[in-house]
Structures are given as C-alpha cells and as structure tokens.
C-alpha positions in Angstrom: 105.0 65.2 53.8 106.2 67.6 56.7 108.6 70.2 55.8 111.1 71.9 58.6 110.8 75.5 58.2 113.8 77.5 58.4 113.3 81.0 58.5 116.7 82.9 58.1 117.1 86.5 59.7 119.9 88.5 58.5 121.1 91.3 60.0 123.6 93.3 57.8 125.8 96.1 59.3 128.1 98.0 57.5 130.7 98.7 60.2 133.9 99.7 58.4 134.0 101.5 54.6 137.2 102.5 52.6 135.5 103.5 49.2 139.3 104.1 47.9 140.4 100.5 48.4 136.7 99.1 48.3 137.3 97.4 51.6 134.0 96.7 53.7 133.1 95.2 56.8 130.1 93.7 58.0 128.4 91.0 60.9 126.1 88.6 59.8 123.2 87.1 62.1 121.3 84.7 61.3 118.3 83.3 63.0 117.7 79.4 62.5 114.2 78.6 63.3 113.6 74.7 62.9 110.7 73.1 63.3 109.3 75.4 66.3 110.2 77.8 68.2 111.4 76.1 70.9 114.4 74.9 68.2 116.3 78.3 67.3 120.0 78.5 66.9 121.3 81.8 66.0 124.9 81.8 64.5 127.0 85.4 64.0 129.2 86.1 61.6 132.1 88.7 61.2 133.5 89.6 57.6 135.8 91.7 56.7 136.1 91.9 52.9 134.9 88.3 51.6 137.1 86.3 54.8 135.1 85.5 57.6 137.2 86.5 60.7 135.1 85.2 63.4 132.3 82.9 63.8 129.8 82.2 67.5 126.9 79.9 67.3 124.5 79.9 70.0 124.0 75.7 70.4 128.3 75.6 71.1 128.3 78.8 73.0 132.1 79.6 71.7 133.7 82.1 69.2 135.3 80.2 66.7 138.6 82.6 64.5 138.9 81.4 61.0 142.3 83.8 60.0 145.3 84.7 62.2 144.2 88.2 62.9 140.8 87.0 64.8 142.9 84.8 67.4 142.9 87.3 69.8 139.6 88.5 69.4 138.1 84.8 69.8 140.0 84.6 72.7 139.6 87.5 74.2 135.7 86.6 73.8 135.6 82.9 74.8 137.1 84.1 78.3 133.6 85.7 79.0 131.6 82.9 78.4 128.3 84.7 80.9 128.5 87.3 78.6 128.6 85.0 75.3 125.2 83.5 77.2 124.0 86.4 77.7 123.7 88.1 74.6 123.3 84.8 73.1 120.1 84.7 75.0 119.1 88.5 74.6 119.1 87.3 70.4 117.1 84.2 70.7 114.7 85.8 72.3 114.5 88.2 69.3 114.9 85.4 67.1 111.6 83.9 68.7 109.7 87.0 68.0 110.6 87.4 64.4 110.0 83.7 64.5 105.9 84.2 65.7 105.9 86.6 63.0 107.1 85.0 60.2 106.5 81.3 60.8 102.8 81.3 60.2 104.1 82.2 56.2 106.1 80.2 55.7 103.5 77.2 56.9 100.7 78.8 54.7 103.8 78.5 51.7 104.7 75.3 52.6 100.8 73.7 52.7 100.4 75.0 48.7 103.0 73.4 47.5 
C-alpha cells in the first residue's frame, strides 16, 4: 500500500499581544508536501484571536478575506498579483528544502507500519 506523505510546516509568529484583553495575533504557514517534491502547495493564514482574517494558497495564487475587516487588505493584495508569485515562489522553494529534509522520515515511518 503507498501512503502520500504530507509533511506540514508551521510557522508561528506572534505579531500583535495585549496581555490585558488576552488578544493575540499570529500567521500561519503551512507547507503541503504530497507525494514529492515536485507537488508542494503552501497555504498562509492570518488570525487574529481565533477568526481567521485572511487566507492565500499558493495553487489559486489569490488572497481570500474571511471577516469584513480583511476586505481591504485582500484586496489591496490581490491587486499585486507578481508580488503574490513572487513570494509565493520565494516559500516553495523553502518548503522544498524542509521537504528534502524531512521527507526521508516520514518514508522510513511510513515503511514500519
């Protein structure tokens, strides 16, 4: 039986702390690597609190707003779609590299069971 191995990369950044309110922001990236390396999709996410604001995956090339306040912000990013590529790129390229590190694991994990 051949598995698809996912490896998930997640980057966490605390970007916005108000210990009196216990409000917290953070972006989440993660790095899809299925089946080879060749097949990598990274999708980022913004949060603020629980509610993810904003949402760009790599395969669609578009930022995606999931509340009211993230409208402009999507928009404001969608109209530089060369730069969307661009770092788009710059991460999968990453993603790859963590990829050749970790891949080899999780085949030798997968083969044992």
């Amino acid at each position: 039986m051949r598995y698809h191995h996912v490896i998930y990369l997640t980057l966490l950044l605390p970007t916005l702390f108000e210990t009196v309110h216990g409000h917290y922001g953070f972006i989440l990236m993660d790095c899809h690597v299925l089946g080879s390396l060749q097949n990598v999709e990274i999708v980022y996410s913004v949060y603020y609190g629980k509610t993810e604001l904003l949402r760009l995956n790599s395969t669609e090339n578009k930022v995606v707003a999931y509340t009211e306040y993230a409208m402009k912000w999507a928009d404001d990013l969608n109209k530089k779609p060369e730069w969307l590529h661009t770092e788009t790129e710059k991460n999968i390229r990453d993603c790859k590299r963590f990829g050749q590190l970790f891949l080899p694991m999780t085949e030798k994990s997968g083969e044992m069971n």
